[in-house]
C-alpha positions in Angstrom: 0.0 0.0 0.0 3.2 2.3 0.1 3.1 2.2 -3.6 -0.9 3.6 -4.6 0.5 3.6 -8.5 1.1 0.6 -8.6 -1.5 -0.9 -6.6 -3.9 0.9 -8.7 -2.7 -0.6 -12.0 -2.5 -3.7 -10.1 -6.6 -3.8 -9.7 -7.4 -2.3 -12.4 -5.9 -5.2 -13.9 -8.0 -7.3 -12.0 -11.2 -5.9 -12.6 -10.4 -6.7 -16.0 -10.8 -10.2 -15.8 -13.7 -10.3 -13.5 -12.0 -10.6 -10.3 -13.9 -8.2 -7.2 -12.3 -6.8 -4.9 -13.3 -6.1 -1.5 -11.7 -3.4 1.6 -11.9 -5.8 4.6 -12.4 -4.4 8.1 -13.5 -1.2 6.5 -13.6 1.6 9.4 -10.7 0.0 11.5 -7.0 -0.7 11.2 -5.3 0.2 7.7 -8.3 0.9 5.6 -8.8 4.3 5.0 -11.5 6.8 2.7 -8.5 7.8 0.8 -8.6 4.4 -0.8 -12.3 5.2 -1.8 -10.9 7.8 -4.1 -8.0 6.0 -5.5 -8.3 2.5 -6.0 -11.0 0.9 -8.0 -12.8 -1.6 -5.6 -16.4 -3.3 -5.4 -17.5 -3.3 -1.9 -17.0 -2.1 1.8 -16.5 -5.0 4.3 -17.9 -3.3 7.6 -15.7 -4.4 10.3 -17.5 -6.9 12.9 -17.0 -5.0 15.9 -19.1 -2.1 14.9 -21.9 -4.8 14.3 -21.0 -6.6 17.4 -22.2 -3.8 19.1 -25.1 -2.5 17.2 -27.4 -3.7 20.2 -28.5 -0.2 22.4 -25.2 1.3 21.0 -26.6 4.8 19.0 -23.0 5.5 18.2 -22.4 2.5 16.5 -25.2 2.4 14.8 -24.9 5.8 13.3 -21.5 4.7 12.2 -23.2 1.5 10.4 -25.3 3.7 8.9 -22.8 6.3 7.5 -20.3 3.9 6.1 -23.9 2.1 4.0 -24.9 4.8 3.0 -21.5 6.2 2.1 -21.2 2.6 -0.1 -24.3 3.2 -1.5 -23.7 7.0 -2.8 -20.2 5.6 -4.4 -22.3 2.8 -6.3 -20.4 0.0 -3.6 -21.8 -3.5 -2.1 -21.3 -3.1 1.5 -21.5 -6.2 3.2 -21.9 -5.9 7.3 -19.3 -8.8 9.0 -20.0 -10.9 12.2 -23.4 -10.8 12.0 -24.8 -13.2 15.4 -28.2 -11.9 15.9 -32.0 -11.4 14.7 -31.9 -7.5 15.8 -28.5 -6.9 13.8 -30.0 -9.0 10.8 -33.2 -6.9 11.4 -31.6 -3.5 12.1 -28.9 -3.9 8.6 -32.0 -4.8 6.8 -33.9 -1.8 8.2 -31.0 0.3 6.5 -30.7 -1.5 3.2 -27.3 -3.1 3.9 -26.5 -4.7 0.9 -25.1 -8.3 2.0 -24.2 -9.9 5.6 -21.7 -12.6 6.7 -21.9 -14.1 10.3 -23.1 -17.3 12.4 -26.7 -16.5 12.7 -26.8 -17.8 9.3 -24.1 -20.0 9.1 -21.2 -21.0 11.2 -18.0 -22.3 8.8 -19.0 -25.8 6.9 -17.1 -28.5 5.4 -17.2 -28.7 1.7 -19.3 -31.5 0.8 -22.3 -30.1 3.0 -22.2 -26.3 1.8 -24.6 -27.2 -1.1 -27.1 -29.2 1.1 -26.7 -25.4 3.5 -27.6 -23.3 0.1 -29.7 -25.3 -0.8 -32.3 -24.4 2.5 -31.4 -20.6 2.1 -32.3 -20.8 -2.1 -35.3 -22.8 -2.4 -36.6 -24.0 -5.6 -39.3 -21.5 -5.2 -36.7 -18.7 -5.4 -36.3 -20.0 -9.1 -35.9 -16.0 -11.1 -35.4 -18.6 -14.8 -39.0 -17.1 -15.7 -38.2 -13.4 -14.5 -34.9 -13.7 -16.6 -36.6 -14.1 -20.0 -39.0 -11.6 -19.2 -36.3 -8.9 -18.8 -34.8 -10.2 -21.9 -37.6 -8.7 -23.5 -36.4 -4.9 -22.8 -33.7 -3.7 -24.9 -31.0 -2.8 -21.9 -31.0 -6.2 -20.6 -31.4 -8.1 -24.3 -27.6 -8.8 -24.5 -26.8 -10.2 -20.9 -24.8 -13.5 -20.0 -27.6 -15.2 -18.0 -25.3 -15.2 -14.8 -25.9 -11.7 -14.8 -29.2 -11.4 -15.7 -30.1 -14.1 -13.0 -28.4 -10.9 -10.5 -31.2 -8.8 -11.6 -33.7 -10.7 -11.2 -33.0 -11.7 -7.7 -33.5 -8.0 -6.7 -36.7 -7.2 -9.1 -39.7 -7.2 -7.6 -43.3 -7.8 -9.5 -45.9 -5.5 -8.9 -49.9 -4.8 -10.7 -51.5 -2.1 -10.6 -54.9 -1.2 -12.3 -55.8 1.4 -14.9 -56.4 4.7 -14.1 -53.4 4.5 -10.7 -50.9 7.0 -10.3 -48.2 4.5 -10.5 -45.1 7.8 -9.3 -45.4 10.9 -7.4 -42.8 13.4 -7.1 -39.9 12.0 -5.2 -40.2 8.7 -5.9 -37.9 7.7 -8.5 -34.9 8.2 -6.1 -35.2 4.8 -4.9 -36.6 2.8 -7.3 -36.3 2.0 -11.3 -39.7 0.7 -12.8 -39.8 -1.8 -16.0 -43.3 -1.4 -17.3 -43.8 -4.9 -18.2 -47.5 -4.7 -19.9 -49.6 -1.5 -20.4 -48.9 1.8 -20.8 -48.4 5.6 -19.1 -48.7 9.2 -19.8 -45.4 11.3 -17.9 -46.8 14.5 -17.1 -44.5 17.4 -16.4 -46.5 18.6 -12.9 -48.0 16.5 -10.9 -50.5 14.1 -12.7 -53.4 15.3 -14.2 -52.4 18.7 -13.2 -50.0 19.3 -15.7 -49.5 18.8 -19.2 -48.3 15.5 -20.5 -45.2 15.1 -22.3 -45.0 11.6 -23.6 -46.3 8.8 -23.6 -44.7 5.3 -23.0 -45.7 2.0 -24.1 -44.6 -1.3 -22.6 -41.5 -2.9 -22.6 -39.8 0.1 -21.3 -37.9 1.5 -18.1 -39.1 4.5 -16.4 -36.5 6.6 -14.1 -33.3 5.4 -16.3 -31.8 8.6 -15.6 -31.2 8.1 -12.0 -29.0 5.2 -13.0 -27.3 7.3 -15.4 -27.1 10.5 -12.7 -28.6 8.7 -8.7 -27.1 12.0 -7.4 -29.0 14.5 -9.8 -32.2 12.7 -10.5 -35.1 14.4 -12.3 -38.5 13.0 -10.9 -41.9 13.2 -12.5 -45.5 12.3 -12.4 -46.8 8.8 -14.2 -50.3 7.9 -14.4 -51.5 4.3 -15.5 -53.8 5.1 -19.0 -54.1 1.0 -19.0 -53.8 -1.8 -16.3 -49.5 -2.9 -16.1 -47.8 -5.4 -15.3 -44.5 -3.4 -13.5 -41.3 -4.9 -12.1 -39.0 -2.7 -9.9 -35.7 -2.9 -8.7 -33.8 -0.3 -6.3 -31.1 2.1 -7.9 -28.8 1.4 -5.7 -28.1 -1.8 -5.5 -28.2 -2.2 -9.4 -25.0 0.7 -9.1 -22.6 -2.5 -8.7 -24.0 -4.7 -11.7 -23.5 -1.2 -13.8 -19.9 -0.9 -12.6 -18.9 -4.2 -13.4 -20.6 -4.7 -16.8 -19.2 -1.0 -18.7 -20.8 -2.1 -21.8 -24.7 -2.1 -20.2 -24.0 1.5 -18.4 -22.5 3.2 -22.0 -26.3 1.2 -23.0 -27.8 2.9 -20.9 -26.6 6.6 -21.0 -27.7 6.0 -25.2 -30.8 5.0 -24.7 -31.2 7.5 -22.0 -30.2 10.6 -24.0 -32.3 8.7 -26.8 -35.0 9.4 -24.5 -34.4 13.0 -23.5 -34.1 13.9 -26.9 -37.3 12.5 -28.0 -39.2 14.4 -24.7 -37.6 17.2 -25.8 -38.5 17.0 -29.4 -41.7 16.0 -28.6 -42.1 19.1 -25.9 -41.0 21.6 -28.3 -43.7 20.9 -31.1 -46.6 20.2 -28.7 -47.0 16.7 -29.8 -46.8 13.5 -28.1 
């Protein structure tokens, strides 16, 4: 670590081939922020003695807080370490803590029984094969390796809502991204059906791309439901990660985006749809 040049060229070159690197201990020890800004990493490992004592402890648990939500913001997996409890589960949960490691769900195994131990925690009913075609069927996700499309799915979440809903108010786009399955939706520039429509949007397509694009500078609007949908959603932030590691889908994504903007705009400027 004396050497940051060369330990920077040194992960780079292992991001290259697929190979994710992790701070360990982050918050204690060696492991500083500077390394936030310097190296190119994957994920914050939150040392286990801040979770250790998460129980009554406000400092600790504002500290918990801070270094998520600092993962989050820089588009990080933070995964919380020495997790031996249903309130620390519960309260790393409440935060949105990406991942957690620890003996309440698993003390270390042998080899030969870790797939029988996976198995239990992955349950055939947790099968996402059906989800993954479905999002093959929007353009962003049409050229995937099935390992990562797989990812996605395990974080989507399907929802239905009937004709006629306001599906988004203003605000709400900063947390979540919304595929529009089946059905379609007016975006109104104000709040819906108080202002005047821009576009229209018909099914497959992805409504709040741009806060992928931009999660610090998102631009919310108003959606109303002209037809009953079929909607997945997934949370911005913990798709950040996938978009880091797979450069091609993000450059994807800021085209069609701009594709998108361009269109609204067009479509603004001659009063049409």
């Amino acid at each position: 670590m004396e050497n940051a040049e060369s330990v920077k060229k040194a992960l780079l070159r292992l991001g290259s081939c697929g190979i994710r690197v992790n701070i360990d201990d982050f918050g204690t020890g060696f492991s500083s922020l500077s390394y936030l800004s310097t190296f190119q990493v994957d994920a914050l490992k939150i040392d286990q003695s801040f979770i250790r004592s998460l129980n009554g402890d406000d400092r600790n648990s504002a500290i918990v807080r801070s270094i998520n939500t600092l993962g989050q913001n820089l588009g990080l997996d933070v995964i919380a370490e020495g997790i031996e409890t249903q309130e620390q589960s519960q309260y790393l949960r409440a935060v949105k803590c990406s991942y957690g490691q620890g003996y309440f769900y698993a003390r270390p195994l042998e080899a030969d029984t870790i797939s029988g131990s996976l198995g239990n925690w992955f349950p055939a009913s947790r099968d996402k094969k059906a989800l993954v075609s479905r999002l093959r069927a929007f353009e962003l996700f049409a050229e995937l390796q099935q390992q990562d499309l797989l990812e996605i799915a395990e974080i989507c979440e399907e929802i239905k809502i009937q004709s006629g809903a306001v599906v988004l108010h203003k605000g709400q786009i900063g947390d979540l991204i919304y595929l529009i399955e089946a059905g379609s939706v007016w975006i109104y520039d104000g709040e819906a059906g108080d202002g005047d429509f821009t576009t229209m949007l018909q099914a497959p397509t992805i409504v709040g791309a741009l806060a992928l694009v931009d999660p610090e500078g998102i631009q919310t609007t108003s959606v109303k439901a002209v037809s009953d949908l079929h909607v997945m959603t997934f949370p911005i932030f913990p798709f950040l990660p996938i978009l880091r590691r797979i450069p091609a889908l993000k450059k994807k994504l800021h085209h069609a985006t701009a594709q998108s903007v361009s269109k609204q705009s067009r479509a603004a400027a001659a009063g049409t749809v």
